[in-house]
N, C-alpha and C positions, 0 to 999 in steps of 0.2 A: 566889431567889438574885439577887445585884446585883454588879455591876460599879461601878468607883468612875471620878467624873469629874476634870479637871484640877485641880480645888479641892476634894476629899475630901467632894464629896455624893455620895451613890447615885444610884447611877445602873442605870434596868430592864435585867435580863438581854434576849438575842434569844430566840426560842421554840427548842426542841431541834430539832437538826435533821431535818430531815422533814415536822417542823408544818404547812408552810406545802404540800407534796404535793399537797392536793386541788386549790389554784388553780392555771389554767392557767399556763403560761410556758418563757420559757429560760433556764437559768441560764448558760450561756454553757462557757467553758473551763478546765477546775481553779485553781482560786486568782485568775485575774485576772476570771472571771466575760466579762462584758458591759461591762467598763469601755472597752474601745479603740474598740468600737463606739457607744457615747456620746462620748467627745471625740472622733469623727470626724464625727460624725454627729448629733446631739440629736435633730435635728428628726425626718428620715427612721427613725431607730430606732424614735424611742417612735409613730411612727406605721405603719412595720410591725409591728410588738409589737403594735397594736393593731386591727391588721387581723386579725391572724394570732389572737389568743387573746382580744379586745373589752378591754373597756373595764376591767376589772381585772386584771393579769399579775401574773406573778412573775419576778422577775428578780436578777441578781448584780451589784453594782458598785461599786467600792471596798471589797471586802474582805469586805461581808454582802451576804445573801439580803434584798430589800425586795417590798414588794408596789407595785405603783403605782395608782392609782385617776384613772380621769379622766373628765372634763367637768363641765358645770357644778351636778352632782348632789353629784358627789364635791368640788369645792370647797366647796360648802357645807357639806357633812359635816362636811370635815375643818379647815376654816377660820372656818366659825362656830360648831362646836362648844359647842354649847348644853348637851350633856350634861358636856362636860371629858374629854372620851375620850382627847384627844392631846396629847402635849407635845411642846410648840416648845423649852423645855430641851434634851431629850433627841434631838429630834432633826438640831437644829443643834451642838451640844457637839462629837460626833466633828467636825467641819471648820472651827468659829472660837475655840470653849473654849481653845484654850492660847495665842490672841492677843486676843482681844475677849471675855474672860470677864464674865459675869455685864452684860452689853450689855442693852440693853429688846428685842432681841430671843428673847432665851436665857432669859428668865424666864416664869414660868408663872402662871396664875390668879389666885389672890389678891395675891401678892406680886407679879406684872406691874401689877395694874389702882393697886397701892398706889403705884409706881413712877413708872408712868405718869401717875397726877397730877398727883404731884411736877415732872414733866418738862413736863406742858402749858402751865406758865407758861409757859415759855419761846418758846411757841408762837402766844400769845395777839397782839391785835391792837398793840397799844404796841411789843412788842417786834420784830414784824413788821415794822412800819414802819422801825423802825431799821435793820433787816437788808435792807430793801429798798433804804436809802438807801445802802447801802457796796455791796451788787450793781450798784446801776446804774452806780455810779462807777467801779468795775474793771471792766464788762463795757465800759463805753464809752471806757475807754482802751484797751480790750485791740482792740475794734472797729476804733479810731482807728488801731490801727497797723497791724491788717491793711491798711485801708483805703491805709495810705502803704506798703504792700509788695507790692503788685501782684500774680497771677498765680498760676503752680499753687504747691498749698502741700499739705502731710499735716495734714489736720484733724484727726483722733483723738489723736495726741500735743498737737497745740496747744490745744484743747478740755481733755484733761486736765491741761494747766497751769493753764491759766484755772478749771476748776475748783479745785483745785487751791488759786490762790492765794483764790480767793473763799471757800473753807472759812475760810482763814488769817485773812482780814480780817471775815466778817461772825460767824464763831464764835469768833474766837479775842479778837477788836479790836485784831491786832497787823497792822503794817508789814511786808512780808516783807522781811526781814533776814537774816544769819547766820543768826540762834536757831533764825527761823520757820522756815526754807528747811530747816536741819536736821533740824525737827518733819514739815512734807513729807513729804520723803526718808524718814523712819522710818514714815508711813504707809504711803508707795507698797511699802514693802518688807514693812509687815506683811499688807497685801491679796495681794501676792506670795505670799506664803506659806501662807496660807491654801488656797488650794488647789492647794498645791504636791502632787505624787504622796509626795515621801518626807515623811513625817509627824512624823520625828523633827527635832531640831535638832543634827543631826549635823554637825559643821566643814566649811564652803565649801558647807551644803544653804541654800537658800531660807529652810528653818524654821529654820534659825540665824540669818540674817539678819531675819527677821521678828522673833524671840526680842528680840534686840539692838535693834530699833526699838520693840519694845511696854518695855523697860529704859527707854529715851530718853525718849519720853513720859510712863512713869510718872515720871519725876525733874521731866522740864516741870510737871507739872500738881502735882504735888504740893508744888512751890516758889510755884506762883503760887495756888493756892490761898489763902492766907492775907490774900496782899497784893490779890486779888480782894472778897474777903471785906472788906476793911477799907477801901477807894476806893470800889466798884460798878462801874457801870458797861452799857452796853448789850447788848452782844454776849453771842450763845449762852452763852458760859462763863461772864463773870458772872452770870447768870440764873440759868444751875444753881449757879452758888455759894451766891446768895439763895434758890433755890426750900426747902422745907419739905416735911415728910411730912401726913397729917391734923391728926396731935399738937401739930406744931409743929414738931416739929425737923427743924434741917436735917439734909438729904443729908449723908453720912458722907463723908472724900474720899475713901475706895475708891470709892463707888458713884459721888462726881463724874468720877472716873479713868476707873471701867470704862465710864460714860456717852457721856462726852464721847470718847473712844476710838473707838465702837461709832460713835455720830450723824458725826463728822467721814467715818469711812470711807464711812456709807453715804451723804453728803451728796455726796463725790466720784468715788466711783467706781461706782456706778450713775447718778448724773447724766451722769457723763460719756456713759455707753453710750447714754442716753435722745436727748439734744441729739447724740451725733454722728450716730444713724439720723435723728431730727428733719430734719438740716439733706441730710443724704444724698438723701432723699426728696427736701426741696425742691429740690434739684440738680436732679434726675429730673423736677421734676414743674415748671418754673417756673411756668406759671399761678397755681398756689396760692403760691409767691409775690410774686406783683401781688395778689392776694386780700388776702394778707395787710397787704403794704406800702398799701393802701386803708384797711383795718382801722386801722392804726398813724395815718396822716396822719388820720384819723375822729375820732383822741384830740383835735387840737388842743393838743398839749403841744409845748410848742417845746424844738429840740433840744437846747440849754443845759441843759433841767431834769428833773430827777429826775421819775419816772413820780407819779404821784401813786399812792399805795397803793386809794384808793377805785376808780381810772380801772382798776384793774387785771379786774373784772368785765366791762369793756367789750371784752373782747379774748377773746369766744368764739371766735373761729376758730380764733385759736392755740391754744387749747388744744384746740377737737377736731383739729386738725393732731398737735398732742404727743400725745392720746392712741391715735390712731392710729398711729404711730411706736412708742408703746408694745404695740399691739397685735402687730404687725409686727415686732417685737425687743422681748420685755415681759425688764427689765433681770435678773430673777432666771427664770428656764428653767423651774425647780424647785424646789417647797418641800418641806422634809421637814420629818415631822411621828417621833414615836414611841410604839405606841398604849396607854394608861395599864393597857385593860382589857378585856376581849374584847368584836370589835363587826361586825356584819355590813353589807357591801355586794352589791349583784345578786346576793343568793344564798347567797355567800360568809363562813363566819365564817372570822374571823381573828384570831387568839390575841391577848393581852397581851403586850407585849415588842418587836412586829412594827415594822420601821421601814418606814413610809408614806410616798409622797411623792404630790402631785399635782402637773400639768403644765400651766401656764399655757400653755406656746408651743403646746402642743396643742389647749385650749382656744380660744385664739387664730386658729385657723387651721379649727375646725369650720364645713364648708361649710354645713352645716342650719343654722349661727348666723351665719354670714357668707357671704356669698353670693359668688361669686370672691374666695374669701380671701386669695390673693395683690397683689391692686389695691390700691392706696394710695387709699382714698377716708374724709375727714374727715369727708363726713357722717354716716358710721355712727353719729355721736356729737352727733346735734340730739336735742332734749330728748325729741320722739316717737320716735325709735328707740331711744334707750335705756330709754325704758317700759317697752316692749314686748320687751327682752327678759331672760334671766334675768342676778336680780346678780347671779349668779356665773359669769356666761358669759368678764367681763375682769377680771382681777386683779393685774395688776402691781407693784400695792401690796397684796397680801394682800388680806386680809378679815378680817372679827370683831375679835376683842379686839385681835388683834396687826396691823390694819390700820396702813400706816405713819405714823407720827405725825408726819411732815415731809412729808404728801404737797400742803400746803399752801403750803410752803415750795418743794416740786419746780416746783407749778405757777407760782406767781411767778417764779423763776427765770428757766424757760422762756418766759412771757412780756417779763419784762425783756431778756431775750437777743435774741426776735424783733422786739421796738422797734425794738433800735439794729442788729442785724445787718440787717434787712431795708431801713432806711432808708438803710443805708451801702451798702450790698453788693450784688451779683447773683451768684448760685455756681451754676456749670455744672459740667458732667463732660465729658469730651472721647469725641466717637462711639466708642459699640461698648465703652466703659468699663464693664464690672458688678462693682462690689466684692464681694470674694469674704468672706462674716463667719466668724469661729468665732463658735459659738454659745452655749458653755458655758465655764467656770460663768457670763460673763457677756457678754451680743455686746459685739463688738469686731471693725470689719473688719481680715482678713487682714494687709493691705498698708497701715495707716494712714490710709485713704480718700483718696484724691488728687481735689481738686475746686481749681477755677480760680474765682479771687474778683475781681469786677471792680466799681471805685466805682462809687457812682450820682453822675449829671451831679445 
């Protein structure tokens, strides 16, 4: 038996109820399950869950029975999937399928890897470059006015404009204008949405407003397609206009639509979450920002000019600083998976149908893989520690087929950001300050993070 998804694929039935009885677990309170206790809590849950019943549970949350599987056994399992036991379709659809339908994250196997090709141009070294040259120019205006604004400020909204506008300019190759500003506004409000509680697009719900933003978009992209198609051009969206299937033909505009849709959101609002713990940390931590700002003045790039794409290698530290950041806040909590075909973990078979999720931030936080997993230390991530332990220990960007195909792009970013913020800047927190994060569906501190920015002489 099948259930049908937003767009009239089939989509796997859940197992009958009972199925899942032998593994251990709680399923919480009739109908709402274990869900209040997940948005209160992420962390602390799935790590009493996991004291309490080990490393695979059952549990209730949003509505179905899941199993969860964790460490870095179970990522592998479930993220390298070598056999194709699980789909990433099925089990992202229930939470972005009726805003980010058919995204390169919601597609599966064959028809993923054919996809993905397709999309890699756009990823390639030529067009990188390009996209590094319009990042460093909006990151170092945007730098420049912190710099001439002195004093406490709420970083997590101003981060997420800057991202924000940097989607706008280096995917889009528009100006933020009216149009673009409107294009914005219709993301922020479909991310909104997305993991909104009421699921419907009910009048004055979230999901209505999301609904009316993924409208907007589709009429954007489906108007410039054309005149994309007939100019060129650098940026993200031209690329996928030009990109090709094996065959030759291009990308269909629904699959440019659904693409470009899916990559902008995840471009901005998981970068955001990334760079605003980034920069949190360095608050907390100044030393590794003199590390850093040594790192940067080491490039010899004078501060007029664009980073050079090659010099971007040279800025190890920043990025084990961001991966650790990621480690510490990894931008997605939780991934779900939905399982194609019956398949067993420690023990455990677990039916066809079963929706699975694994737990990065839990992973993230094992003390037998990380030793005071609460410390911010970037060296976890020099070339001999990470040897030595398992891939699948950090996952922020997934793994296997559906590893993120922008995590290329993430890294640059975040390097281009620590250049010019570290050479401009020094950001403190004021004593006895601890931002307080939700953590789900993606961190985000509480209170907008309040950190004090002071030029450098």
């Amino acid at each position: 038996m099948s259930l049908q998804m937003a767009d009239g694929r089939a989509s796997l039935a859940p197992p009958k109820r009972g199925a899942l009885n032998h593994i251990p677990g709680d399923e919480g309170w009739p109908i709402i399950g274990r869900t209040l206790q997940v948005l209160a809590d992420p962390k602390g849950e799935v790590e009493r869950m996991a004291e309490t019943y080990g490393l695979a549970y059952r549990s209730r949350v949003l509505g179905e029975t899941s199993i969860t599987l964790l460490g870095p056994e179970a990522n592998e399992l479930v993220l390298f999937d070598q056999a194709k036991n699980f789909s990433s379709t099925h089990g992202w659809e229930p939470i972005l399928g009726l805003l980010f339908p058919r995204g390169l994250m919601l597609l599966d196997f064959d028809e993923h890897r054919l996809h993905r090709r397709a999309l890699s141009v756009a990823f390639k070294a030529g067009p990188m470059q390009s996209y590094l040259a319009a990042l460093d120019s909006g990151i170092a205006a945007r730098v420049a006015q912190w710099r001439s604004e002195p004093g406490e400020m709420l970083f997590y909204p101003a981060m997420k404009q800057l991202t924000l506008d940097l989607a706008a300019t280096s995917f889009l190759g528009a100006e933020i204008g009216p149009e673009v500003d409107a294009i914005t506004r219709a993301f922020v409000d479909m991310v909104a949405a997305s993991v909104a509680p009421i699921r419907k697009p009910w009048p004055g719900t979230a999901m209505a407003r999301g609904v009316r933003g993924r409208r907007r978009i589709v009429a954007y992209f489906s108007e410039q397609i054309p005149i994309r198609r007939a100019k060129g051009g650098d940026d993200l969206f031209s690329q996928l206009c030009q990109a090709t299937h094996e065959d030759g033909a291009l990308l269909s505009p629904q699959d440019i639509i659904d693409h470009m849709s899916f990559l902008m959101m995840a471009a901005h609002d998981t970068l955001t979450s990334s760079l605003t713990s980034f920069v949190a940390l360095l608050a907390a931590h100044p030393e590794w920002q003199d590390k850093l700002r040594d790192e940067v003045a080491a490039l010899d790039v004078p501060a007029g000019e664009t980073l050079p794409f090659d010099r971007l290698e040279a800025m190890p530290l920043a990025e084990m600083a961001f991966k650790e950041a990621m480690r510490l806040k990894p931008p997605v909590p939780s991934i779900p998976r939905r399982a194609m075909r019956d398949f067993a973990f420690r023990g455990y078979a677990i039916p066809a149908g079963t929706l699975v999720a694994v737990n990065p931030l839990f992973s993230h936080y094992m003390p037998q893989i990380w030793p005071d997993p609460d410390r911010f230390d970037p060296t976890r991530f020099t070339d001999e520690a990470t040897r030595q332990r398992h891939k699948f220990a950090w996952v922020p960007f997934g793994g296997g087929a559906h590893m993120c195909l922008g995590l290329h792009f993430a890294y640059m970013q975040a390097k281009c950001f620590t250049r010019h913020f570290v050479q401009n800047l020094d950001v403190s927190l004021e004593p006895g300050y601890a931002p307080d994060w939700q953590m789900w569906p993606i961190p985000k501190p509480k209170d907008g993070l309040k950190v004090t920015l002071t030029p450098r002489q």
